[in-house]
N, C-alpha and C positions, 0 to 999 in steps of 0.2 A: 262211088267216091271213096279215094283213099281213108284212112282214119289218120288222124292226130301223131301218129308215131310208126307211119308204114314207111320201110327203109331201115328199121331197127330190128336189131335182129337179137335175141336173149338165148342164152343157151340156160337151163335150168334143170338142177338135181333137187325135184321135193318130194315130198310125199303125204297122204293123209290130206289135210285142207289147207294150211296157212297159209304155204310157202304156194302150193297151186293156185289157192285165188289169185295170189298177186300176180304170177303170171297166164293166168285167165282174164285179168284186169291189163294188162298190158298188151295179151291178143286180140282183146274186145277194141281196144285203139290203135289196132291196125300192125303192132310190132309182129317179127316171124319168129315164134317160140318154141324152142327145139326140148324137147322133155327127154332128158338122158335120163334111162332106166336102167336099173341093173336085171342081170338076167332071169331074176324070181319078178322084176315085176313090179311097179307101186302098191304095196300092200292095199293103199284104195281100193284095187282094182278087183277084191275081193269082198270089201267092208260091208256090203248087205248082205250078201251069204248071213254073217254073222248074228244078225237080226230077221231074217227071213223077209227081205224087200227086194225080192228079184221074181216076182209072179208076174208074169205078162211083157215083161220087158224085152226078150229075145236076146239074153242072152247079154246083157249092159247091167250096171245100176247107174239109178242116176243120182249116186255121189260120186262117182268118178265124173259122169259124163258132167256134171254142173261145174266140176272144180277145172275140169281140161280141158274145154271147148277150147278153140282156137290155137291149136298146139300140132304138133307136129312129134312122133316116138322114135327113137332111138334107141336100141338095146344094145348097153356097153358091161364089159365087166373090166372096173378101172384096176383093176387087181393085176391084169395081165400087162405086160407092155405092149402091146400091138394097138389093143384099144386104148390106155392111158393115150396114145399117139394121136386115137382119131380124136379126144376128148380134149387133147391139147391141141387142133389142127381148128374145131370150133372153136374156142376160145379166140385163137389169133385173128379170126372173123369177126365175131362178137361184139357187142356192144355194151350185153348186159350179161354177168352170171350170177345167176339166182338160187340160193340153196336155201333150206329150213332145218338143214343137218343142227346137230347139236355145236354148241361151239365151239370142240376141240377136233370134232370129226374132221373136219377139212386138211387139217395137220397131220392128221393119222395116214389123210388120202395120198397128202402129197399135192393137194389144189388147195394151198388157203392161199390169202391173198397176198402174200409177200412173191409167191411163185406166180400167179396166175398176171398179175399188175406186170413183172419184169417181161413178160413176155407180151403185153399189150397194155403201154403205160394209160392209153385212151377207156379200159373198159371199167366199167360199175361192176363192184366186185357189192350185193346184197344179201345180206345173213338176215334172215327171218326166224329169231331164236327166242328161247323163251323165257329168259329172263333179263335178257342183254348181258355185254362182254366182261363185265366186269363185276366184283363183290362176290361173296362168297359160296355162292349157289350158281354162278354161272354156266358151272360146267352139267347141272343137271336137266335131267330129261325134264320134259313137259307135255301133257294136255290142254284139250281147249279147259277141262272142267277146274285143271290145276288154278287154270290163269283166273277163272270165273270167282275160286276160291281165295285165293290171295290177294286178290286185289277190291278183297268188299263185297262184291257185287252181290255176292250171296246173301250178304248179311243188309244191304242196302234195302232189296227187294223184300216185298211182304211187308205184313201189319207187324208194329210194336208187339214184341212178348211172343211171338212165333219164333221159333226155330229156324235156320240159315234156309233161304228157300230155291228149291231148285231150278237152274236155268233152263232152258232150251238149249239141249247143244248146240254145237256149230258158232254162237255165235261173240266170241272172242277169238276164233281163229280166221272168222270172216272179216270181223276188223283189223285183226294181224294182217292180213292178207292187202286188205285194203290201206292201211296204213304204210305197208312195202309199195307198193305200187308205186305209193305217192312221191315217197322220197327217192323214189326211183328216177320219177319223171323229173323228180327237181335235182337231182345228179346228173343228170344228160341237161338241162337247162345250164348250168354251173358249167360243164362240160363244153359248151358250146361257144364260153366265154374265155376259160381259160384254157383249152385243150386237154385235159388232166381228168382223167378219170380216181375213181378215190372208191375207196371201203363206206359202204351202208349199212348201218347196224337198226332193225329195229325189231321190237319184242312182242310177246303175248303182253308181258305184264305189261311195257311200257304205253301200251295202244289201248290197254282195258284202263288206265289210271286216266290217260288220255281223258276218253271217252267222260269218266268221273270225274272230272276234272270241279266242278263245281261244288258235286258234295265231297269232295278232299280237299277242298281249301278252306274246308270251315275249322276242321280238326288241326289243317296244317297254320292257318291264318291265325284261329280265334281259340285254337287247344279244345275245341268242345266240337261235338258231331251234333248233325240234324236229328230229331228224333226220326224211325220210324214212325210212319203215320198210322191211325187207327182209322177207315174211311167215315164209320158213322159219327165222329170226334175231330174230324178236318178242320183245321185254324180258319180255311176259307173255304166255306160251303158253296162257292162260286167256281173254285175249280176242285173240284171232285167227281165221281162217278154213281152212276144211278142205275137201277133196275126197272126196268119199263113193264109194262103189262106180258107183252110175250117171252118175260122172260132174256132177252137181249139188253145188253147194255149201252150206254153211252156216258160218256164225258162233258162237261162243259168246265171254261178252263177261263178263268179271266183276271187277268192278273193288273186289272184297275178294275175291281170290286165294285166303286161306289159308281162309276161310269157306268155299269152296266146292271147295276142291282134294278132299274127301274123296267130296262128290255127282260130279264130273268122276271121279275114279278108280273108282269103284263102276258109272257109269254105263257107262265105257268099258272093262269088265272088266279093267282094272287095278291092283287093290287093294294088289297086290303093292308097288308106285310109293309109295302112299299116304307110310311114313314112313322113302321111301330116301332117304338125306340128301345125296342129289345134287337132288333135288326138294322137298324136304318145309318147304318156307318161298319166299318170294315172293323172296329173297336170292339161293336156292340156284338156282330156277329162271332166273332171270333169268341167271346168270354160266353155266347149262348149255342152256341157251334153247334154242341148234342142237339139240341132241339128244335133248332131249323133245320137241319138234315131230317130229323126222323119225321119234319112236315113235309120236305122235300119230296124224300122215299114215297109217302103216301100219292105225292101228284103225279111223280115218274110211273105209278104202277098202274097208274089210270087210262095211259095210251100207249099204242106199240112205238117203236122205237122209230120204225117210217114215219109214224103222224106226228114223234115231236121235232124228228128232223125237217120234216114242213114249216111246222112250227118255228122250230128256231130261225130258220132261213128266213122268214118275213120278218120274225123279231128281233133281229141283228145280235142275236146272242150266240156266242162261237162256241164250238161242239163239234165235234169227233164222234161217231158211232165206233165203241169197241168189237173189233172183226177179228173172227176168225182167219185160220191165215189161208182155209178155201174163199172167206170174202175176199179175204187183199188180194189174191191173184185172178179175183174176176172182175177187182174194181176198176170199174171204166174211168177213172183218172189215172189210176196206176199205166191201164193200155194205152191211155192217149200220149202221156211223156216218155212212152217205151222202158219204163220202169217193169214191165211185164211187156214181152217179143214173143214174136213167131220165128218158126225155124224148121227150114224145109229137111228135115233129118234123114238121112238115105235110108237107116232101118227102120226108124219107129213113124216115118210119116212127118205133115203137119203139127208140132210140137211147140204148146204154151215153155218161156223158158223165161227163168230171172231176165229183165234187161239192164239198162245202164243207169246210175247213180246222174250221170251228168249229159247235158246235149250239147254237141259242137255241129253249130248251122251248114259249117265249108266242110270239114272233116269228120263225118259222123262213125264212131264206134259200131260196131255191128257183128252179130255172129257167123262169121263165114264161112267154120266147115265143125261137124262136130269132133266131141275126144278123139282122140285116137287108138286102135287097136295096138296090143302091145307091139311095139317094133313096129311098126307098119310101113315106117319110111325109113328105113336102116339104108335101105340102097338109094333112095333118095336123095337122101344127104351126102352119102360117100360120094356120089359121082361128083354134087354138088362143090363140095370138098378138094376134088382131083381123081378121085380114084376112078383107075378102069377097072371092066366088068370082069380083066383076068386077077385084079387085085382083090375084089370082092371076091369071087371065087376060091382064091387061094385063104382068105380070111374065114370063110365058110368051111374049107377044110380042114381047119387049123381051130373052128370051132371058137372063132372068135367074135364070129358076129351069129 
């Protein structure tokens, strides 16, 4: 079955991650996404080298191959007129052009959007930038780790009295990514209604504040920040994290306390607890925090983390086991809502792969062909285009393609 957005066609200049999830996200729902590369290449296309994560792979890594699936390569150098031409011949095709350039580059190119709209008033013209268009840093570079930094998150994560803690790359340029996607689709919706394609703007930072939206409203709302928490010192020892006998953690999380304080004390053979009036209200807990925790800790370490998820499941006490992120990509929930896919991959075989955020029943999202090698479809598209195989030819002489 088709996906959600087959008949859409993107033509897209990114590079690294942002700007390629969004349109990996756009391929995943079925759009035809044409990746214009210059003639070195997406620098992606190199990025494990740089770490040493390309042993066994044949010759890929798979931060290109996750970021590109569903795309189609073109190598252009916009530098020269012949290919500016074929670069402006997609366009007039296009539906959607997608870039993560900085946000003067497209000006420098000669494709920003006052040029690229006159010439196809119908297309989404998406900047995937990293600070957005305007104020006084707009014009500067960014990483994912920049965005992670400026916008909190550093300083969010970890216990009180630690130092800014560090993220897990990748993932502010995953939400960037995703974040483009979105208002992508809701540009072509808009689109559909008034015939009018328009300028996309969306950011690293603006998609990480996003995200923190809840703990930034309290500084921007109330002038005062949440504290950092300390775990053993939790206001509510009903959702915080515990150590179990093997060593594995888990969560329990309940944000009606006094609802579930009586499933929590039955489950964790505590009953006695239930209506000590050092505990027995979310008040009382809270002003004796330290000390229910540290009898908590003691119960947690008494069984492994499988026997108290038994546990909790008959006790109706909600809980989360803390996974590694080899468990989350073998979790049989994760498999069943295709949040984790299979993919019949022509080099590396039968291949576990991220899946989709969302299911659509009639139009279902899917991975249909992997990344692309560089260029791989330069003739593909040209014919596609117009061009004959004497025009190709002559472009090839001329060392243009």
């Amino acid at each position: 079955m088709a996906g959600p957005l087959d008949g859409i066609r993107v033509v897209e200049i990114t590079m690294f991650q942002q700007g390629p999830v969004a349109g990996m996200l756009l391929g995943d729902l079925g759009a035809d996404v044409i990746k214009v590369e210059p003639k070195t290449g997406d620098p992606a296309r190199g990025m494990m080298k740089i770490i040493g994560v390309m042993t066994g792979l044949k010759g890929r890594n798979y931060y290109f191959e996750n970021n590109n699936r569903n795309k189609r390569s073109i190598a252009l150098d916009l530098r020269k007129r012949s290919e500016l031409e074929v670069f402006f011949k997609l366009i007039d095709r296009a539906d959607v052009f997608l870039n993560n350039l900085s946000i003067g580059a497209p000006h420098r190119m000669g494709i920003n959007y006052e040029v690229l709209s006159a010439r196809n008033p119908r297309l989404i013209y998406a900047q995937a930038s990293g600070w957005g268009r305007k104020g006084p840093n707009a014009e500067e570079l960014s990483f994912d780790r920049t965005g992670l930094a400026r916008t909190g998150l550093m300083m969010l994560c970890g216990e009180r009295g630690n130092p800014p803690q560090p993220i897990t790359p990748g993932l502010g340029d995953e939400l960037g990514g995703m974040t483009c996607a979105w208002a992508v689709c809701t540009a072509l919706y808009a689109r559909e209604r008034t015939g009018k394609g328009q300028l996309v703007d969306t950011s690293l930072m603006g998609s990480l504040m996003a995200m923190e939206a809840l703990a930034l409203a309290a500084p921007a709302i109330l002038g005062q920040e949440f504290p950092r928490e300390i775990r053993a010192e939790a206001g509510n020892p009903l959702e915080n994290f515990y150590r179990c006998r093997d060593d594995k953690w888990i969560v329990i999380h309940h944000l009606q306390p006094d609802r579930y304080w009586p499933n929590v004390c039955k489950a964790l053979g505590i009953s006695e607890l239930e209506n000590d009036p050092r505990f027995n209200s979310i008040e009382a807990r809270g002003k004796n925090a330290k000390e229910l925790i540290a009898i908590l800790d003691k119960r947690f370490a008494t069984k492994t983390r499988d026997e108290w998820i038994e546990i909790f499941k008959q006790a109706g006490v909600i809980y989360a086991p803390i996974q590694t992120a080899t468990e989350v990509v073998n979790d049989p929930q994760a498999e069943a809502n295709e949040y984790i896919t299979w993919f019949d991959h022509p080099v590396w075989g039968k291949t576990k792969m991220i899946g989709f955020p969302w299911m659509f029943h009639e139009t279902p999202a899917s991975v249909r062909r992997e990344a692309p090698e560089f260029g791989q479809h330069t003739e593909e598209i040209l014919l596609e285009l117009g061009y004959t195989w004497d025009d190709i030819a002559k472009l090839k002489e001329e060392e243009a393609i």
